[in-house]
PyMOL commands that place a pseudoatom at each C-alpha (Angstrom):
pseudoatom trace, name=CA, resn=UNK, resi=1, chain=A, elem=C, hetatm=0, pos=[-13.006, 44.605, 38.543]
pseudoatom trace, name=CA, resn=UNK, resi=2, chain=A, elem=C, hetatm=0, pos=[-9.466, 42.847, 38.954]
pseudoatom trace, name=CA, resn=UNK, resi=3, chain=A, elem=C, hetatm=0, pos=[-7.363, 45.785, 40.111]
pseudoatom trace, name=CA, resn=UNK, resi=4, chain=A, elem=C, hetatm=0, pos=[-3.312, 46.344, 39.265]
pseudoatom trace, name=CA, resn=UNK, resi=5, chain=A, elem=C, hetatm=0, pos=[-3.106, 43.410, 41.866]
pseudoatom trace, name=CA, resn=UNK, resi=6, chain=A, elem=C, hetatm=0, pos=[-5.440, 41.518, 40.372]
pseudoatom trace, name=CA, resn=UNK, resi=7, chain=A, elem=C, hetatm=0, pos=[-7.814, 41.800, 43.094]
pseudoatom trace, name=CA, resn=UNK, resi=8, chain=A, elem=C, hetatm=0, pos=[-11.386, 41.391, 42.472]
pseudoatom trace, name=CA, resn=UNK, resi=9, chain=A, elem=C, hetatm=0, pos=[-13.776, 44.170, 43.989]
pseudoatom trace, name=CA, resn=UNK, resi=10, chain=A, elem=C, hetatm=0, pos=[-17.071, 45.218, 43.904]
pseudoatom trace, name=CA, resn=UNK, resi=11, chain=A, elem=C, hetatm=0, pos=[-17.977, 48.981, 44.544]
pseudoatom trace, name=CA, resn=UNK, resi=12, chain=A, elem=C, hetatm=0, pos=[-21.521, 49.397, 45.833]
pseudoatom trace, name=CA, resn=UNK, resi=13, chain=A, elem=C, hetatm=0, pos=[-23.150, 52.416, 47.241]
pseudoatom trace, name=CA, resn=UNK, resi=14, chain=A, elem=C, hetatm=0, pos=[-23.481, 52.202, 50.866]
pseudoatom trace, name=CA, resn=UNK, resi=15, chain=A, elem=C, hetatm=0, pos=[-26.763, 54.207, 51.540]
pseudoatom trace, name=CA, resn=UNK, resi=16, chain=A, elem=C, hetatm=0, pos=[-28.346, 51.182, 48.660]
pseudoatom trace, name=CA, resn=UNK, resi=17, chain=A, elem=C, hetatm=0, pos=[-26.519, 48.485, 50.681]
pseudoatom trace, name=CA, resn=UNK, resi=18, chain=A, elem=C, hetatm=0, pos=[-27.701, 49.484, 53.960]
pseudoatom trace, name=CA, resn=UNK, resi=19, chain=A, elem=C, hetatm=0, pos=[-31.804, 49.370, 52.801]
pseudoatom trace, name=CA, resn=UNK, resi=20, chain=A, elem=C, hetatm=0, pos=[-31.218, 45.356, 52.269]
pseudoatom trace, name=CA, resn=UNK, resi=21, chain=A, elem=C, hetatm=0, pos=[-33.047, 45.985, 48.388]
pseudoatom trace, name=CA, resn=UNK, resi=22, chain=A, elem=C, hetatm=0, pos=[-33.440, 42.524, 47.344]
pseudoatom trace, name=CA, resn=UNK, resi=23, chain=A, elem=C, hetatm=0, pos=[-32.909, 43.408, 43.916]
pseudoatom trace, name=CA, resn=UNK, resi=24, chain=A, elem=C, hetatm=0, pos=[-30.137, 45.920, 44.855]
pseudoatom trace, name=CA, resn=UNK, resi=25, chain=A, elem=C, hetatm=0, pos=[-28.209, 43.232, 46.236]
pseudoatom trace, name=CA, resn=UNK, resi=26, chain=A, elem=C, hetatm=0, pos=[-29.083, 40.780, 43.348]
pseudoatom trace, name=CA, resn=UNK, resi=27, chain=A, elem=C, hetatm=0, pos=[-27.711, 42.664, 41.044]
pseudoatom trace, name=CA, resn=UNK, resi=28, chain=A, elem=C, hetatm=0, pos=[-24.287, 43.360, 43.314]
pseudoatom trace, name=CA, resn=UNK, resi=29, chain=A, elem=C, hetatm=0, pos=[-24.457, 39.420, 43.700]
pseudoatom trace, name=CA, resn=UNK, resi=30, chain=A, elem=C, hetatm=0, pos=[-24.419, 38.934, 39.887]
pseudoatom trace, name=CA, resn=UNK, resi=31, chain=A, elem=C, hetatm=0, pos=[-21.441, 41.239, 39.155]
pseudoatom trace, name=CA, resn=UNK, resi=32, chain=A, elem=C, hetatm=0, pos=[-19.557, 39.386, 41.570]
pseudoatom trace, name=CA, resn=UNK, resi=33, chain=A, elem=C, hetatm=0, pos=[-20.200, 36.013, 40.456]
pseudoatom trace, name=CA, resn=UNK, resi=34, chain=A, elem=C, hetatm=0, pos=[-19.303, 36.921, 36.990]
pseudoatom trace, name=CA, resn=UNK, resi=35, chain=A, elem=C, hetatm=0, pos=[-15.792, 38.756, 37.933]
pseudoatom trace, name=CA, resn=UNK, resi=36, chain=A, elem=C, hetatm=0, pos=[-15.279, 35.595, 40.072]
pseudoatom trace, name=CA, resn=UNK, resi=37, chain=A, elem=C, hetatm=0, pos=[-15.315, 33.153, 36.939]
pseudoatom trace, name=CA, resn=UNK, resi=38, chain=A, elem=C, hetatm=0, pos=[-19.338, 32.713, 37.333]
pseudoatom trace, name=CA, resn=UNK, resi=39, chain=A, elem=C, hetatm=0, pos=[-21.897, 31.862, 34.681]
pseudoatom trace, name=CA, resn=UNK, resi=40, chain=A, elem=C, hetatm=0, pos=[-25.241, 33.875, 35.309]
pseudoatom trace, name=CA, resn=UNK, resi=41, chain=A, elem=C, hetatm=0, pos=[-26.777, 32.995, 32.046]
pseudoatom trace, name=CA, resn=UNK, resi=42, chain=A, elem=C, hetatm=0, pos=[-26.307, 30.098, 29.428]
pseudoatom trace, name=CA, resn=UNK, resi=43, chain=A, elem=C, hetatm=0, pos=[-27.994, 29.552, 26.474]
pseudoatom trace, name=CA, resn=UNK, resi=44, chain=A, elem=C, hetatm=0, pos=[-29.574, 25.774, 25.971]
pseudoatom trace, name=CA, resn=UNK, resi=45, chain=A, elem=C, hetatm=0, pos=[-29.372, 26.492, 22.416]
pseudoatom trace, name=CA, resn=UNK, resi=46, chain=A, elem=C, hetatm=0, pos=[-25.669, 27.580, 23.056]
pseudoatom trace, name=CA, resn=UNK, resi=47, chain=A, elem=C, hetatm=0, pos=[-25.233, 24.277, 25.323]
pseudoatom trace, name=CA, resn=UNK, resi=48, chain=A, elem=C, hetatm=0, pos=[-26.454, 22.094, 22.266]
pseudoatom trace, name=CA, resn=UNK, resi=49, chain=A, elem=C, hetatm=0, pos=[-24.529, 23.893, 19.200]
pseudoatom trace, name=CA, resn=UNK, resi=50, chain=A, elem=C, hetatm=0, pos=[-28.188, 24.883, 17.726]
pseudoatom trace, name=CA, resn=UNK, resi=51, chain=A, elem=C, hetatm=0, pos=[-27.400, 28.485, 17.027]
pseudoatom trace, name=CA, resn=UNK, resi=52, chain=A, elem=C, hetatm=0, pos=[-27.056, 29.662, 13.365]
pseudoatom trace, name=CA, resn=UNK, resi=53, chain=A, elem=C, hetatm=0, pos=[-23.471, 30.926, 12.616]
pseudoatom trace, name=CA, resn=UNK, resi=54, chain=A, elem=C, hetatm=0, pos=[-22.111, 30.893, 16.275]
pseudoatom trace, name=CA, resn=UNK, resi=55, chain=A, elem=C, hetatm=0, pos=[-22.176, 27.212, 16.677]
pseudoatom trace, name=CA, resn=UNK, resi=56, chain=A, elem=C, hetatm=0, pos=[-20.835, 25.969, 12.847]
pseudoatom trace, name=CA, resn=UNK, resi=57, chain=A, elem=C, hetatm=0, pos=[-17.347, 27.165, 13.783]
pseudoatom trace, name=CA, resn=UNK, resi=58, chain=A, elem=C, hetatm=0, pos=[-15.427, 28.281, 16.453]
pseudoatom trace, name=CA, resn=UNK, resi=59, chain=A, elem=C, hetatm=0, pos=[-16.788, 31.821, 16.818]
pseudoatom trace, name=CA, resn=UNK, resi=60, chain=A, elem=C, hetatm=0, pos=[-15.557, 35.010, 19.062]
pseudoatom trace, name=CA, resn=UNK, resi=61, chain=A, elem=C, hetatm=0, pos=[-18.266, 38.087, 19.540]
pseudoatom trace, name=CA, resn=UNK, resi=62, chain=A, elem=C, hetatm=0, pos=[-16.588, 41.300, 20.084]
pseudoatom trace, name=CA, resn=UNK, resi=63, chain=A, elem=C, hetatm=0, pos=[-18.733, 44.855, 21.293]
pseudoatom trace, name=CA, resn=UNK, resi=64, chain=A, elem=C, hetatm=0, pos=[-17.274, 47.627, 21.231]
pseudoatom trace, name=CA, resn=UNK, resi=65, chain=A, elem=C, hetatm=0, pos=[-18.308, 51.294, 22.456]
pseudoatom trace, name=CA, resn=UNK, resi=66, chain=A, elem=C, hetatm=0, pos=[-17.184, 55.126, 23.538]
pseudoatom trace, name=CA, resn=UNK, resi=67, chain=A, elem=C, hetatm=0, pos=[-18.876, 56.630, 26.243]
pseudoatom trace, name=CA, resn=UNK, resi=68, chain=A, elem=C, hetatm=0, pos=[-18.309, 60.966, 26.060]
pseudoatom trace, name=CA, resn=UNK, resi=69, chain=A, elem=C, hetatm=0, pos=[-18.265, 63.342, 28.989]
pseudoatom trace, name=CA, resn=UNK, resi=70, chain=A, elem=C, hetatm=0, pos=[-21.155, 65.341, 29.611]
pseudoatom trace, name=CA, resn=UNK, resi=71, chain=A, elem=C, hetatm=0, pos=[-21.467, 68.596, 27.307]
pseudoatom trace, name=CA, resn=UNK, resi=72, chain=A, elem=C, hetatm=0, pos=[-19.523, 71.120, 29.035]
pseudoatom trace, name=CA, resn=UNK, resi=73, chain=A, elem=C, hetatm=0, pos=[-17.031, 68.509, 30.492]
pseudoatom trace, name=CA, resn=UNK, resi=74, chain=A, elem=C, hetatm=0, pos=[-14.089, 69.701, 28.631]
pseudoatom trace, name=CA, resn=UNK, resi=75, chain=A, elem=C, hetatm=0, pos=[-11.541, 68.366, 30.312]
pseudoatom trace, name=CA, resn=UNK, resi=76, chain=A, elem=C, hetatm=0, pos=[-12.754, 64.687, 30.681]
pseudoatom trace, name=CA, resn=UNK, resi=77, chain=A, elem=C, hetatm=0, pos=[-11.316, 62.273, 28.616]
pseudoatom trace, name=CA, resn=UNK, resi=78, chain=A, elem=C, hetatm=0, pos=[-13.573, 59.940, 26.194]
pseudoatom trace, name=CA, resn=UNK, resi=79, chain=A, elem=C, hetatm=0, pos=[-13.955, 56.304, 27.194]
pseudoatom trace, name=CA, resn=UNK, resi=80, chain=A, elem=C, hetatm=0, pos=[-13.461, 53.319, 24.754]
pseudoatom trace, name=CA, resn=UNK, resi=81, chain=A, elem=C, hetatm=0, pos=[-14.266, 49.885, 25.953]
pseudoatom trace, name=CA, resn=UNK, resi=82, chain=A, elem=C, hetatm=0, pos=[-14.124, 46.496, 24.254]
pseudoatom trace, name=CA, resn=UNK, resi=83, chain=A, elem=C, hetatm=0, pos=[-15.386, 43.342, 25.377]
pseudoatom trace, name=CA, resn=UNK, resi=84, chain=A, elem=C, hetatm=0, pos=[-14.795, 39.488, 24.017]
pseudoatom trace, name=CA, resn=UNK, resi=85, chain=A, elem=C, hetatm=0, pos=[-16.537, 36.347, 24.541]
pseudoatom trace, name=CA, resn=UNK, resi=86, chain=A, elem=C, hetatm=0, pos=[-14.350, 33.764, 26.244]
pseudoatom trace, name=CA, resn=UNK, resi=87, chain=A, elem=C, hetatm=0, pos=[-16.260, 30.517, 25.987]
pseudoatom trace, name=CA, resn=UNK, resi=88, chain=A, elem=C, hetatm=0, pos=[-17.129, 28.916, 23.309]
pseudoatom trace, name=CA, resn=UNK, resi=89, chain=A, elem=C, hetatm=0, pos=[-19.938, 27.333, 22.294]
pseudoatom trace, name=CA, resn=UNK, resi=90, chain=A, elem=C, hetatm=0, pos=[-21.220, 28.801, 25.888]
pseudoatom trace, name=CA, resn=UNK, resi=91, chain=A, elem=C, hetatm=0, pos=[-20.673, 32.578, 24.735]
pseudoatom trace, name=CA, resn=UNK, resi=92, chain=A, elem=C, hetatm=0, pos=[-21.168, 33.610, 28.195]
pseudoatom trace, name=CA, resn=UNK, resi=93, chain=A, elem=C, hetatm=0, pos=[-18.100, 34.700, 29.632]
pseudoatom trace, name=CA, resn=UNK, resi=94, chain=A, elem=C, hetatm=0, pos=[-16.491, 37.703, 28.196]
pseudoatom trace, name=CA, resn=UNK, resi=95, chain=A, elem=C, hetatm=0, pos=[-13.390, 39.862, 29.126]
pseudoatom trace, name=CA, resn=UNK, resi=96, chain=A, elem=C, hetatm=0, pos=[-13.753, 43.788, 28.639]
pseudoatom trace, name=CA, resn=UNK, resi=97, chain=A, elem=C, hetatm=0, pos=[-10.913, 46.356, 28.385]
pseudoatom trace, name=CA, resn=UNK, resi=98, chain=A, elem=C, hetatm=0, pos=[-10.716, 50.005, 28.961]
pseudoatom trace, name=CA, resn=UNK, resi=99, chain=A, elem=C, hetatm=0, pos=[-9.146, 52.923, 27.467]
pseudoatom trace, name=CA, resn=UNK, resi=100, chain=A, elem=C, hetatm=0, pos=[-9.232, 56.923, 28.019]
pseudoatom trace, name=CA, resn=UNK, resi=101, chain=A, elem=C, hetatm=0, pos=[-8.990, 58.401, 24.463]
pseudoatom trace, name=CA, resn=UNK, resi=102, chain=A, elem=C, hetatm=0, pos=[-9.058, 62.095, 23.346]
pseudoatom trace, name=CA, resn=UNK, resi=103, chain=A, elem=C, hetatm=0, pos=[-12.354, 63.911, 24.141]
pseudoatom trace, name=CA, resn=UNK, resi=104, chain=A, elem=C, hetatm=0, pos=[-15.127, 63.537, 21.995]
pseudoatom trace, name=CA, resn=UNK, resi=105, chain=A, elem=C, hetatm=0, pos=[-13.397, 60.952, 19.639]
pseudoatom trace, name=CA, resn=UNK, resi=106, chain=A, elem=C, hetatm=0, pos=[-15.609, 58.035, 18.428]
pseudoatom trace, name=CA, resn=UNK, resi=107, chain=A, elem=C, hetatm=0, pos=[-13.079, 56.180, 16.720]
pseudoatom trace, name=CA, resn=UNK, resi=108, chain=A, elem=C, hetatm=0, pos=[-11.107, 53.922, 19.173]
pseudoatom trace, name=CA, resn=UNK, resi=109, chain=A, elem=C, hetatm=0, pos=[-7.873, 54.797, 19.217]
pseudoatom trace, name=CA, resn=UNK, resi=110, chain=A, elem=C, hetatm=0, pos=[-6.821, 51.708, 21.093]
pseudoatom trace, name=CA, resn=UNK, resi=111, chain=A, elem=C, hetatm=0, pos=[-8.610, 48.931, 19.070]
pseudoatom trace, name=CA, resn=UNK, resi=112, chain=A, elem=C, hetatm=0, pos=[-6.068, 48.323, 16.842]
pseudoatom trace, name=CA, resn=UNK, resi=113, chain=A, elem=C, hetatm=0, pos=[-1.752, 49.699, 16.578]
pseudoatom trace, name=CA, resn=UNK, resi=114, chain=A, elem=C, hetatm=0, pos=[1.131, 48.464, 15.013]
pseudoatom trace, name=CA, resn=UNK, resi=115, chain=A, elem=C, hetatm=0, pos=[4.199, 49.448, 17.121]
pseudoatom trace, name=CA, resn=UNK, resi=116, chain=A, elem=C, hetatm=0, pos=[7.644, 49.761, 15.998]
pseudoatom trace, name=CA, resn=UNK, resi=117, chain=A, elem=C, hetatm=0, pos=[10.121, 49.566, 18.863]
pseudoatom trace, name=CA, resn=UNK, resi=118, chain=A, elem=C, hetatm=0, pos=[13.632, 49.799, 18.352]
pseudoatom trace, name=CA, resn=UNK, resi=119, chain=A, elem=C, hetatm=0, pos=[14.805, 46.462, 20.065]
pseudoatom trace, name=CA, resn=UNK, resi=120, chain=A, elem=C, hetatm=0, pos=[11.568, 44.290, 19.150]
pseudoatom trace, name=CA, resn=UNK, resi=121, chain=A, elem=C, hetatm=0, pos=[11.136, 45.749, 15.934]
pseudoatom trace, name=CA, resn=UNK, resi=122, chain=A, elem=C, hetatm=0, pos=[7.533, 45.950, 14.149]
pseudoatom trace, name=CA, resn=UNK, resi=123, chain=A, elem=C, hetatm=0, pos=[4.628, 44.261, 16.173]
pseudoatom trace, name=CA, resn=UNK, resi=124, chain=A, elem=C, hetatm=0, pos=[0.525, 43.905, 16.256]
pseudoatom trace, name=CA, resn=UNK, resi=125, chain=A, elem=C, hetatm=0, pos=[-0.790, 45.682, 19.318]
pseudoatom trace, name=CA, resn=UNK, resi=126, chain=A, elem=C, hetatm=0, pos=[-4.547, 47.239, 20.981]
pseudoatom trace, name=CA, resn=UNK, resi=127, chain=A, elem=C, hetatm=0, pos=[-7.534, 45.963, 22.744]
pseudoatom trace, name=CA, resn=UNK, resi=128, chain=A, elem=C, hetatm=0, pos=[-8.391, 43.225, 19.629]
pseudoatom trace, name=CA, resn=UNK, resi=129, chain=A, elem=C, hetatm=0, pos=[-4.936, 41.669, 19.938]
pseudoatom trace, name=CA, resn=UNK, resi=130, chain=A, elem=C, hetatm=0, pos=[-5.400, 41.446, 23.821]
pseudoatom trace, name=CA, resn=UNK, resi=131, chain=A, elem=C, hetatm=0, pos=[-9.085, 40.006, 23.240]
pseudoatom trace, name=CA, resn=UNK, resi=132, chain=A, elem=C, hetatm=0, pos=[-7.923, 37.779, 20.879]
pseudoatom trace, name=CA, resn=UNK, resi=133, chain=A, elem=C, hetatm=0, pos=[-4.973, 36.357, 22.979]
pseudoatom trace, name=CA, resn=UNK, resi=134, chain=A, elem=C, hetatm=0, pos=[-7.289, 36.219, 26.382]
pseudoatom trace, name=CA, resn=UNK, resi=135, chain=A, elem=C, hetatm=0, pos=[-9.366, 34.128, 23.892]
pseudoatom trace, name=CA, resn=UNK, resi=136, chain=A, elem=C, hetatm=0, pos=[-6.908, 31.433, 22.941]
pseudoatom trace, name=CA, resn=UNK, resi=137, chain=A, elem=C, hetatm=0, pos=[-5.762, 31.068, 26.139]
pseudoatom trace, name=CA, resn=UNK, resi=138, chain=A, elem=C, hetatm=0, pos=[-9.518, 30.138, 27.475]
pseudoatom trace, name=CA, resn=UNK, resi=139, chain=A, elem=C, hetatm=0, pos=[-10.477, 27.872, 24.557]
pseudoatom trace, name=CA, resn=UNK, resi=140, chain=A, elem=C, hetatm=0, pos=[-7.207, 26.671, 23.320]
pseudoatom trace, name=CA, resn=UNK, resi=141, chain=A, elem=C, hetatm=0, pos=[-8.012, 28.021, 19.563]
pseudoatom trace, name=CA, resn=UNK, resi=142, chain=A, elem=C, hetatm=0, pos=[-7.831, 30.419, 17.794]
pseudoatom trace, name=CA, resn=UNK, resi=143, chain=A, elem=C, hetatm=0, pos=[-11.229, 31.668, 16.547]
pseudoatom trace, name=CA, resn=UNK, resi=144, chain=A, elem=C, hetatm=0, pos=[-12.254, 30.722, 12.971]
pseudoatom trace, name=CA, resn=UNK, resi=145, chain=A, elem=C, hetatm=0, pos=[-15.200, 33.470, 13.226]
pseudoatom trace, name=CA, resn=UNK, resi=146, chain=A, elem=C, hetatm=0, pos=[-15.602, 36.838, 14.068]
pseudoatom trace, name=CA, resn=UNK, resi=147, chain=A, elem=C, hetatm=0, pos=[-18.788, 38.941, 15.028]
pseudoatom trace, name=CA, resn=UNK, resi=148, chain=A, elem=C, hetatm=0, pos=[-18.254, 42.635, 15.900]
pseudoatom trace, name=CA, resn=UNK, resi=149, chain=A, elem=C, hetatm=0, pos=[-20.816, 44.866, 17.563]
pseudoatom trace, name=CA, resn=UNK, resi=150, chain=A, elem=C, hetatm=0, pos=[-19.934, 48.304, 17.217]
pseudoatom trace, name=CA, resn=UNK, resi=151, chain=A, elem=C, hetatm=0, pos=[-22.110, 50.819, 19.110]
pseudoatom trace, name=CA, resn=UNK, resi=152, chain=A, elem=C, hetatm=0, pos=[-22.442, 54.777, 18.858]
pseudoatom trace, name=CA, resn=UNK, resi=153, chain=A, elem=C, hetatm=0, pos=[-21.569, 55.345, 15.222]
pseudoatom trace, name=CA, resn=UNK, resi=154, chain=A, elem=C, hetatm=0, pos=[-23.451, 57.335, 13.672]
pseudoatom trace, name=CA, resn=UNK, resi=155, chain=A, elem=C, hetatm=0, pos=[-24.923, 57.138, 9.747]
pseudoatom trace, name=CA, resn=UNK, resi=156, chain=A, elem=C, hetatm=0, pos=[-22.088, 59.671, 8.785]
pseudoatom trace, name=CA, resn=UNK, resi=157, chain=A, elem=C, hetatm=0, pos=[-19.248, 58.467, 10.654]
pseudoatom trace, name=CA, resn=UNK, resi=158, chain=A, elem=C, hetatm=0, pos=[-19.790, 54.851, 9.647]
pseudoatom trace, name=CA, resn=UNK, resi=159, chain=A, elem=C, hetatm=0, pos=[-17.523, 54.650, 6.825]
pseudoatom trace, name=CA, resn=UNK, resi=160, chain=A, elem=C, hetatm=0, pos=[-14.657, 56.374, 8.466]
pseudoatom trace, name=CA, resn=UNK, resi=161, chain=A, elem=C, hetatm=0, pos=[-14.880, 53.751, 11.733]
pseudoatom trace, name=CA, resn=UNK, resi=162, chain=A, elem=C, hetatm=0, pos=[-15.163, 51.026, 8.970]
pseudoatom trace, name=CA, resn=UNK, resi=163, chain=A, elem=C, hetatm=0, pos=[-11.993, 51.708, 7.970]
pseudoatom trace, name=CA, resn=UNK, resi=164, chain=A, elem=C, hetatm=0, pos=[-9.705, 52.721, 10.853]
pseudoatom trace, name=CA, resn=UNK, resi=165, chain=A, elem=C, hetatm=0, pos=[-11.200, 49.921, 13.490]
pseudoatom trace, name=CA, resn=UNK, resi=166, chain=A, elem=C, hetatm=0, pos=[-12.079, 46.990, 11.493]
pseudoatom trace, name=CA, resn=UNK, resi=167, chain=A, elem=C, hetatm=0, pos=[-10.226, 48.108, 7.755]
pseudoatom trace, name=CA, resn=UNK, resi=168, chain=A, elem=C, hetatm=0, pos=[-6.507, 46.904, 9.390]
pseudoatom trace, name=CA, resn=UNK, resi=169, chain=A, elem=C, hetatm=0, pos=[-4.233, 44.343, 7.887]
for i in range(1, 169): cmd.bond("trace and resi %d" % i, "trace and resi %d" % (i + 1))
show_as sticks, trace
zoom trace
């Protein structure tokens, strides 16, 4: 993860590190790669534009999640993360973000704001607009598709999410 001095690290356990776990240390190996600009998987069909949908126009795929403290936890703050894909037709580099939100909350708060600031006046802000920025500045374009994945909703709260993530102007 690229820290406030965007530093790349890699946190590890040490008592896993120490028993030389071939797979343990695969697995370290392939989060690094990837935060260092590495490709651990491509697609051939992604290579070659055969994919349905993703490949007929310039196409971003978004995922997006909340992650709740334990029961009891009730002081912990709710985690929202969202994650973009970066390259296309390659879809296999993507860019996550990370936001605390109010306990329990499913509905990401930070997906999605329009500011109003006295000396800039009215503007587009949240995770999405970040994404969608990164995005541009990786392919050059701005996406002509979008796919969201949207995790941990349940039947009920569908319709509400619906609205206040992907229901915006």
């Amino acid at each position: 993860m690229r820290g406030e001095l965007g530093i790349i690290s890699q946190c590890c356990q040490p008592k896993q590190a120490m028993k030389c776990n071939k797979q343990y240390l695969e697995n370290v190996a392939l989060k690094i790669n990837v935060k260092a600009g590495g490709r651990n998987t491509v697609l051939v069909d992604a290579l070659s534009r055969r994919m349905p949908i993703v490949s007929e126009k310039l196409t971003i795929i978004f995922g997006a999640d909340v992650t709740h403290p334990s029961p009891g936890e009730d002081s912990s703050p709710s985690i929202a993360a969202a994650v973009a894909s970066m390259d296309w037709p390659k879809i296999s580099k993507y860019r996550g973000l990370v936001s605390a939100q109010h306990h329990h909350q499913e509905l990401i708060q930070d997906i999605y704001s329009l500011v109003e600031d006295p000396q800039k006046g009215t503007f587009h802000a949240g995770m999405i607009r970040e994404l969608l920025i990164s995005f541009r500045k990786s392919t050059g374009y701005k996406p002509q598709r979008i796919i969201f994945y949207r995790d941990g909703v349940s039947e009920g709260q569908f319709s509400q999410v619906l609205l206040n993530e992907l229901g915006r102007d």
